[in-house]
Backbone as CSV, one residue per row, in Angstrom:
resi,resn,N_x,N_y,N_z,CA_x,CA_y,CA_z,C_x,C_y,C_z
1,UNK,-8.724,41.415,-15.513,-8.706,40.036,-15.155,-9.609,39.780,-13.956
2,UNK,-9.864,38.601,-13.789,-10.554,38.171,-12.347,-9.655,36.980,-11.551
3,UNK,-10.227,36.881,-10.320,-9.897,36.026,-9.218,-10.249,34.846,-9.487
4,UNK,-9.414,33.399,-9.781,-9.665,32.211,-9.572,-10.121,31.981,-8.049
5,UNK,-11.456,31.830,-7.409,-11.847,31.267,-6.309,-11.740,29.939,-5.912
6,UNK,-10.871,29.710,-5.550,-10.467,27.967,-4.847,-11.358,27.021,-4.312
7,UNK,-12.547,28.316,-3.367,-13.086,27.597,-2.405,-14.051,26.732,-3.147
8,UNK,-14.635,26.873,-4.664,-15.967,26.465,-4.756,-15.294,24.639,-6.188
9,UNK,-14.201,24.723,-5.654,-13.391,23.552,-6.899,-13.042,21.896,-6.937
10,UNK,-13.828,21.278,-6.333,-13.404,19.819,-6.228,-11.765,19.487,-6.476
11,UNK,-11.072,20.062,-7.804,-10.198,19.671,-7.932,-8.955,20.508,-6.766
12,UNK,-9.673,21.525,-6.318,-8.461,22.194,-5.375,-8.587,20.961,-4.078
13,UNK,-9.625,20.605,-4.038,-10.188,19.722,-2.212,-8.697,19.235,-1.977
14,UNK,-8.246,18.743,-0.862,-7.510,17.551,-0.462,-7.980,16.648,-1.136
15,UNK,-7.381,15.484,-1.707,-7.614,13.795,-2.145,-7.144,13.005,-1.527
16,UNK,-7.657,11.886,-1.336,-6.888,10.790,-0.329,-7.854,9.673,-1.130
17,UNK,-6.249,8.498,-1.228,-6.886,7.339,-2.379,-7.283,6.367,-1.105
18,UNK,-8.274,5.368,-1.868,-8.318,4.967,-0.596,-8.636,3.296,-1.597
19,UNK,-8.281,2.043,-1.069,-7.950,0.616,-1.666,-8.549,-0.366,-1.397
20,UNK,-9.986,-0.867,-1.121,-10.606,-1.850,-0.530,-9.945,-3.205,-1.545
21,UNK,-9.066,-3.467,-0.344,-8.050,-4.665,-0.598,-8.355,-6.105,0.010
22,UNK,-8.007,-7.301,-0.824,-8.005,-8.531,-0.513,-7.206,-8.680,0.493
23,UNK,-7.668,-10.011,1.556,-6.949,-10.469,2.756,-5.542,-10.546,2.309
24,UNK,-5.769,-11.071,1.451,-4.413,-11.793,0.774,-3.252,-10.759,0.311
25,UNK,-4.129,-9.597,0.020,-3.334,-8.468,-0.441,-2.019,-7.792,1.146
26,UNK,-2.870,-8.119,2.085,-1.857,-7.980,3.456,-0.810,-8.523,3.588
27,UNK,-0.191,-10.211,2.537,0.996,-10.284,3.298,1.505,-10.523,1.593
28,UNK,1.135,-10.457,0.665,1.365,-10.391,-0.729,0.384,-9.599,-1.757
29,UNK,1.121,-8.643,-1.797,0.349,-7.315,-2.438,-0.270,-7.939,-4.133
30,UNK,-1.062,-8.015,-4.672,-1.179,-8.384,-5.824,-0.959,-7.395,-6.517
31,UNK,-0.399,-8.129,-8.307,-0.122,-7.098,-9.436,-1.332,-5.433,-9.142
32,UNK,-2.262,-5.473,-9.335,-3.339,-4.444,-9.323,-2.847,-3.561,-8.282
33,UNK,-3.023,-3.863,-7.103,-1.993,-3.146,-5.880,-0.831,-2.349,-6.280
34,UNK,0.227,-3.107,-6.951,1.571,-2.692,-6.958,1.201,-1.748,-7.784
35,UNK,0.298,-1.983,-9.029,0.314,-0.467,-10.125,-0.532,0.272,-9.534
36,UNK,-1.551,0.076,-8.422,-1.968,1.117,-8.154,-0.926,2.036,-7.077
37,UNK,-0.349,1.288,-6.406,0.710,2.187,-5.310,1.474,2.867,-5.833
38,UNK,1.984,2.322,-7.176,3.213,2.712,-8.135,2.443,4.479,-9.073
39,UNK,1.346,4.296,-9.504,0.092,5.326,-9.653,0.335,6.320,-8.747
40,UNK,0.200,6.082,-8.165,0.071,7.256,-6.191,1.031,7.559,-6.145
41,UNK,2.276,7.064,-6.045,3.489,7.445,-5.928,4.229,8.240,-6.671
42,UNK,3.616,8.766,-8.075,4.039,9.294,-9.679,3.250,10.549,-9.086
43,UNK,1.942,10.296,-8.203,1.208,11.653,-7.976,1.557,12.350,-6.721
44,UNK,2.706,11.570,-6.376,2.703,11.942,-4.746,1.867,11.808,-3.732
45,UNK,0.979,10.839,-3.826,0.282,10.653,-2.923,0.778,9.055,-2.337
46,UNK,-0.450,8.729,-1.593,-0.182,6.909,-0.707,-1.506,6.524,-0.634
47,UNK,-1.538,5.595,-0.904,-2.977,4.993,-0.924,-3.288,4.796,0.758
48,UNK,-3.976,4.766,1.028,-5.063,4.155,2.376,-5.659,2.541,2.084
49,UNK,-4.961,1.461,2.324,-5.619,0.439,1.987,-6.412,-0.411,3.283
50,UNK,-7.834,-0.507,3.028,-8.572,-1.308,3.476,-9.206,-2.904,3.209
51,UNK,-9.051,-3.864,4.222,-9.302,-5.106,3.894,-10.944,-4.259,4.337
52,UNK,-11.970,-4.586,3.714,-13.287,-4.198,4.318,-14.105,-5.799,4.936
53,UNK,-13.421,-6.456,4.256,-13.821,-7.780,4.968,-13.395,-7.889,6.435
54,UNK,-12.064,-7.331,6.294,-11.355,-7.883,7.710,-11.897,-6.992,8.770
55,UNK,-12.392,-5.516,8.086,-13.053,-4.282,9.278,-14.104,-5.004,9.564
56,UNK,-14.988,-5.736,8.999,-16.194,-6.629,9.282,-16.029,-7.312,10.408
57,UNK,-15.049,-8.073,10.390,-14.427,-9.395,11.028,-14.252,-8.283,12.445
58,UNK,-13.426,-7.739,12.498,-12.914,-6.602,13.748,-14.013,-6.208,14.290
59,UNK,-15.376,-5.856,13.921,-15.722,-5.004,14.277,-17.045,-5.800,15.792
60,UNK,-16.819,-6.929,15.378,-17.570,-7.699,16.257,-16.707,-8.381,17.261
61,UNK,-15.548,-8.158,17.391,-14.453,-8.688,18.246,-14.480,-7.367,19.210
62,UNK,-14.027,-8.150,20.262,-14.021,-7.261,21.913,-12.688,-7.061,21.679
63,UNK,-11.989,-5.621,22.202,-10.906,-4.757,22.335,-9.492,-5.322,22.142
64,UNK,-9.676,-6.518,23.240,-8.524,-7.802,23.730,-8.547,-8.389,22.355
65,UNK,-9.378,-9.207,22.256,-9.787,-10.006,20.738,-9.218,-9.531,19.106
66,UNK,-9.491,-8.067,19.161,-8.993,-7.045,18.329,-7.596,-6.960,17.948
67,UNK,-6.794,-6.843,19.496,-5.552,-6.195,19.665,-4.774,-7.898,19.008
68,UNK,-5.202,-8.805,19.348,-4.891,-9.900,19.410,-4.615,-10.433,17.655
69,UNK,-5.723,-10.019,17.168,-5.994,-10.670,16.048,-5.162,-9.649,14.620
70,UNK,-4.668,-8.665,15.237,-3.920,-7.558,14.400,-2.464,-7.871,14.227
71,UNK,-2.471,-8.204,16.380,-1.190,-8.832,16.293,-0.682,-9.496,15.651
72,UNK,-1.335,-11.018,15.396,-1.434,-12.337,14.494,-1.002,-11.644,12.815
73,UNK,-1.719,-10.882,12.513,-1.572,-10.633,11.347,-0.535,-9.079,10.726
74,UNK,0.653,-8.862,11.876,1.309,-8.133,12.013,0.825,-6.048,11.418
75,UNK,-0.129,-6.354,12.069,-0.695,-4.921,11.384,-1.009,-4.321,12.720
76,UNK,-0.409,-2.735,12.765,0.007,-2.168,13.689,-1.498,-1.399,13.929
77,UNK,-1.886,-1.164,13.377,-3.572,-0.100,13.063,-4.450,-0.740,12.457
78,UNK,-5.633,-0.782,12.223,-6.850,-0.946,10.963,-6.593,-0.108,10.138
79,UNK,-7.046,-0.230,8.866,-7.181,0.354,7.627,-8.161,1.836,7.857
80,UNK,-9.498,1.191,8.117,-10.315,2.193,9.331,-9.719,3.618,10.296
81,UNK,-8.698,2.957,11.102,-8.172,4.180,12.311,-7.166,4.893,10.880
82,UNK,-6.190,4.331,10.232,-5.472,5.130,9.420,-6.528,6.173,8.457
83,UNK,-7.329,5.647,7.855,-8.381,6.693,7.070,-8.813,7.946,8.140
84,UNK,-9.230,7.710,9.215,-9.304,8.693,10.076,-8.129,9.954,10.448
85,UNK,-6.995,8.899,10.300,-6.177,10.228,10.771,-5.871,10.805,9.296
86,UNK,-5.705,9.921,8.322,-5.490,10.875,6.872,-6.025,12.039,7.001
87,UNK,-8.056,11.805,6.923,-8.903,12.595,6.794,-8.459,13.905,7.189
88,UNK,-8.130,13.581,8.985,-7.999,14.604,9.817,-6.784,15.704,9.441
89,UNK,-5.510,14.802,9.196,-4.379,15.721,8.891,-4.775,16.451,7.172
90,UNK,-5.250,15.726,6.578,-5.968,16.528,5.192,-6.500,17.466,5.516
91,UNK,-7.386,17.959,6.337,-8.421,18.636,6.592,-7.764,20.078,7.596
92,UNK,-6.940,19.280,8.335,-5.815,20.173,9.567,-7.190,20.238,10.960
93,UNK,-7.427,19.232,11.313,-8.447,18.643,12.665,-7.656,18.246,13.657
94,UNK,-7.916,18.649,14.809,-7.733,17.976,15.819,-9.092,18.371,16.893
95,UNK,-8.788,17.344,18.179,-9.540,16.833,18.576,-9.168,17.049,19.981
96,UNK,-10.311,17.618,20.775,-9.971,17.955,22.074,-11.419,17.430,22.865
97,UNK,-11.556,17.292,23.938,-12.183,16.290,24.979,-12.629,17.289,25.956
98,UNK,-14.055,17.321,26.417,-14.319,17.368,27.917,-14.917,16.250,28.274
99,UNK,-15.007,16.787,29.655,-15.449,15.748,30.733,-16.761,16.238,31.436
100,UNK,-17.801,15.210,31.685,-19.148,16.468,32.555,-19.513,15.247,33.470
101,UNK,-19.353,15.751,34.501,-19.907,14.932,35.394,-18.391,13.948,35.974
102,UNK,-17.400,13.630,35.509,-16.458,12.767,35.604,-16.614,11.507,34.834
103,UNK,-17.741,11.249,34.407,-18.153,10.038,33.669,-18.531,10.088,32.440
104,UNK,-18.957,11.349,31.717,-19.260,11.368,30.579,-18.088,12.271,29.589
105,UNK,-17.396,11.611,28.410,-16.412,12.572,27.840,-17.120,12.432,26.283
106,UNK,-16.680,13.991,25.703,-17.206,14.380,24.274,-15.896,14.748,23.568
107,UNK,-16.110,14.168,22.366,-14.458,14.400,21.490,-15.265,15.911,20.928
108,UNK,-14.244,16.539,20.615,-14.676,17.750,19.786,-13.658,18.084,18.463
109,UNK,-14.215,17.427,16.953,-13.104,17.903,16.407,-13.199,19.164,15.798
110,UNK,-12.288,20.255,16.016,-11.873,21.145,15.305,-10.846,21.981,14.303
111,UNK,-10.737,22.838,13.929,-9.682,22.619,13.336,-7.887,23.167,13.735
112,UNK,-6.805,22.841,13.360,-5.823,23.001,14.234,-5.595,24.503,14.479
113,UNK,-5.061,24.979,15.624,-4.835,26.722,15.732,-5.643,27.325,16.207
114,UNK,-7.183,26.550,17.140,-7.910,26.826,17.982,-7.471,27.511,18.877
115,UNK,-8.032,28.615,19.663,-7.618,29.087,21.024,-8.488,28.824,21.563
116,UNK,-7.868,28.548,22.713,-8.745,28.024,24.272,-10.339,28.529,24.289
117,UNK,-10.057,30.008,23.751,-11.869,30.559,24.205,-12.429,30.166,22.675
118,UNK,-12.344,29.941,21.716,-12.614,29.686,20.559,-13.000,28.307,21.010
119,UNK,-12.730,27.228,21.294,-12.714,25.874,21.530,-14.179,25.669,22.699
120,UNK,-13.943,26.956,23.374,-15.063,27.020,24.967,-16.471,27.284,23.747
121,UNK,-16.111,28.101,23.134,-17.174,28.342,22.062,-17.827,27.570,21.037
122,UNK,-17.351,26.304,20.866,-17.875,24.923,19.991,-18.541,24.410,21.457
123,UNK,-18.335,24.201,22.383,-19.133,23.493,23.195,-20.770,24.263,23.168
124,UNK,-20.574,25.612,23.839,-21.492,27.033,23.708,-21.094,28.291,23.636
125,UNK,-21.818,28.948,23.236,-21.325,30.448,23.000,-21.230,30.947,23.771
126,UNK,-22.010,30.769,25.016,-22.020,31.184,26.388,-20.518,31.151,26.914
127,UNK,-19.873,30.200,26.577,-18.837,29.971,27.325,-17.833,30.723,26.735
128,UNK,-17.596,30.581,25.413,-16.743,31.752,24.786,-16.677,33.016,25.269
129,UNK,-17.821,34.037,25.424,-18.492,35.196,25.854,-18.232,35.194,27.035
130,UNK,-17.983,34.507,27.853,-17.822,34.162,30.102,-16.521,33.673,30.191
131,UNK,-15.818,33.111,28.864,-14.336,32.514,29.420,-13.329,32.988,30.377
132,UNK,-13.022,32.510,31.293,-12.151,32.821,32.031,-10.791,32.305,32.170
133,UNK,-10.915,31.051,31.961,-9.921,30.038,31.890,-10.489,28.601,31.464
134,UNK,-9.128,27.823,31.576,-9.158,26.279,31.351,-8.401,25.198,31.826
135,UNK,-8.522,23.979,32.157,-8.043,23.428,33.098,-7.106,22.623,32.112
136,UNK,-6.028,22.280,31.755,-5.961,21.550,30.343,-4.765,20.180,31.076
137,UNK,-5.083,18.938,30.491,-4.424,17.605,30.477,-4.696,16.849,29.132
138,UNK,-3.646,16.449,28.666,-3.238,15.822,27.178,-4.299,14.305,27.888
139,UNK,-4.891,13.761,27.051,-6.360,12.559,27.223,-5.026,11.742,28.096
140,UNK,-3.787,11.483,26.858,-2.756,9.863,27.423,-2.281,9.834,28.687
141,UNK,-2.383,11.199,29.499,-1.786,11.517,30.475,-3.163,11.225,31.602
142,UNK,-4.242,11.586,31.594,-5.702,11.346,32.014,-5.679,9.818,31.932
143,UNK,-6.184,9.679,31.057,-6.020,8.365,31.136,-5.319,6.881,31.959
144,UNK,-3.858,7.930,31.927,-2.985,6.567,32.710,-3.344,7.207,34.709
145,UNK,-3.636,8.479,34.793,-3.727,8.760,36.229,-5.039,8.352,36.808
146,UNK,-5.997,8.361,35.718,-7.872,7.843,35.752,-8.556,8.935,36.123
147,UNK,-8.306,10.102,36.726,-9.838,11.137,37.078,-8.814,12.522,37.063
148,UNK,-9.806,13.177,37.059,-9.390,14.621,36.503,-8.918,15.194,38.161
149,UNK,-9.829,14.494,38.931,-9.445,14.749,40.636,-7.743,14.148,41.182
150,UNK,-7.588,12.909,40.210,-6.234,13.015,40.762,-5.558,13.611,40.313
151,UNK,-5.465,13.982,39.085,-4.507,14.805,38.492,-4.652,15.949,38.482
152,UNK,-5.416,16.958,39.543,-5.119,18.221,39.678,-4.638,17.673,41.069
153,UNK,-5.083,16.718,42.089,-3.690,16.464,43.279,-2.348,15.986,42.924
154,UNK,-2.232,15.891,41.844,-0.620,15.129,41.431,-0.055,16.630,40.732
155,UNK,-1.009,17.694,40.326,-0.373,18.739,39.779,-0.003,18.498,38.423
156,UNK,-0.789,17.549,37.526,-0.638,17.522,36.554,-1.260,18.444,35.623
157,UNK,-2.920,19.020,35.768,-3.377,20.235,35.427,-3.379,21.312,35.266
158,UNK,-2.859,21.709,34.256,-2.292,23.111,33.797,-3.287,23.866,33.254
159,UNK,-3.384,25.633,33.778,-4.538,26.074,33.711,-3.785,27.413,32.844
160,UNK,-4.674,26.878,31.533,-4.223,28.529,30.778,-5.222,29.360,30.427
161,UNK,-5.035,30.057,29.725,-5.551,31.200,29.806,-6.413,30.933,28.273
162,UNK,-7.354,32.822,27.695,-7.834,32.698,26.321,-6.986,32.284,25.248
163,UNK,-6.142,32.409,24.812,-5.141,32.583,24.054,-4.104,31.439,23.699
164,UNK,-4.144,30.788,24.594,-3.375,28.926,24.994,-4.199,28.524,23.328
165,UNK,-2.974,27.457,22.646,-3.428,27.098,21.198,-3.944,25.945,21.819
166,UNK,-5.277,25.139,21.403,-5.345,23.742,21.798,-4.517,22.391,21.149
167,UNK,-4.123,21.565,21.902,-3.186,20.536,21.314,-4.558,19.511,20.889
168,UNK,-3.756,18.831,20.060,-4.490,17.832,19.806,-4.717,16.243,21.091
169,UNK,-5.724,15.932,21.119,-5.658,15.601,22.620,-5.980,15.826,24.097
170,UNK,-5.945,17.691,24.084,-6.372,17.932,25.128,-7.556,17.542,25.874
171,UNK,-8.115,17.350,26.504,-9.334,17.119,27.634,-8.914,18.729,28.482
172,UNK,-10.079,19.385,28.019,-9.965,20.520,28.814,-11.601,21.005,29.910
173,UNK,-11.458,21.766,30.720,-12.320,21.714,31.575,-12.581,23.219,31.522
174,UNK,-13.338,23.950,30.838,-13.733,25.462,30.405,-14.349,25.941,31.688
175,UNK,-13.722,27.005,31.967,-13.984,27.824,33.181,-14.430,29.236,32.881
176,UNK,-16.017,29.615,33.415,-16.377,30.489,32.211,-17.580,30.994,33.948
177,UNK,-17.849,32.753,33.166,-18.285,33.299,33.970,-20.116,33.756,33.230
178,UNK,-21.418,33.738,33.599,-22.413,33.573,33.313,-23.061,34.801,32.994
């Protein structure tokens, strides 16, 4: 006998349905909708539905404007940010952050079960090869304190080692020898 190889099979991939839906479909799902959700649901899956009109509409609105206009129309996310995280949890991605300079930050997605020096090593190899350590703060936590300077004076910066798994979220600061 031989080995079925998975890797080279479209039908093994992850699938994720995805619904470019009428406005209207947001607060009254039409017939087409319901059999398609009802479809997905027989396969175990969930559709991803997008108004692509309304991502249009969003996408020229300022942050405030955005938050505002979602509100109005009781929708907690875009169609848009949900496809993203599908993708990501399909795929098993997450996403970790540095900082250079204090002003400039880079998302890095990789995939989940990264270690710290593995992660130093998507930035450069150099750093993988010199790792020493890492400075690590979850972004939501950065974020609400504002600089990486206060939050190693507040003692919020936790410094681990090669081996530390990366969370999703982290903003880490690679400490690496040349």
């Amino acid at each position: 006998g031989y080995e079925l190889v998975k890797e080279g099979f479209l039908s093994f991939k992850p699938l994720i349905y995805i619904a470019n839906i009428d406005e209207n479909d947001l607060t009254s799902p039409s017939p087409l909708l319901q059999r398609l959700r009802e479809h997905a649901s027989t396969e175990g899956m969930e559709i991803i539905e997008i108004c692509a009109q309304l991502e249009l509409e969003l996408k020229d609105l300022s942050q405030e404007e955005r938050m505002e206009f979602l509100r109005e129309l009781k929708i907690r996310e875009t169609g848009i940010d949900r496809l993203i995280k599908e993708v990501y949890r399909k795929l098993n991605l997450i996403t970790f952050f540095t900082v250079s300079g204090g002003k400039e930050a880079k998302a890095w997605p990789v995939e989940r079960g990264i270690t710290a020096s593995q992660a130093a090593g998507k930035v450069h190899s150099d750093m993988e090869k010199g790792f020493v350590k890492s400075d690590i703060i979850p972004v939501s936590e950065l974020l609400t304190i504002g600089s990486m300077k206060q939050a190693r004076e507040k003692g919020r910066v936790r410094i681990e080692g090669r081996d530390y798994l990366v969370g999703d979220g982290d903003v880490i600061h690679f400490r690496f020898s040349r």
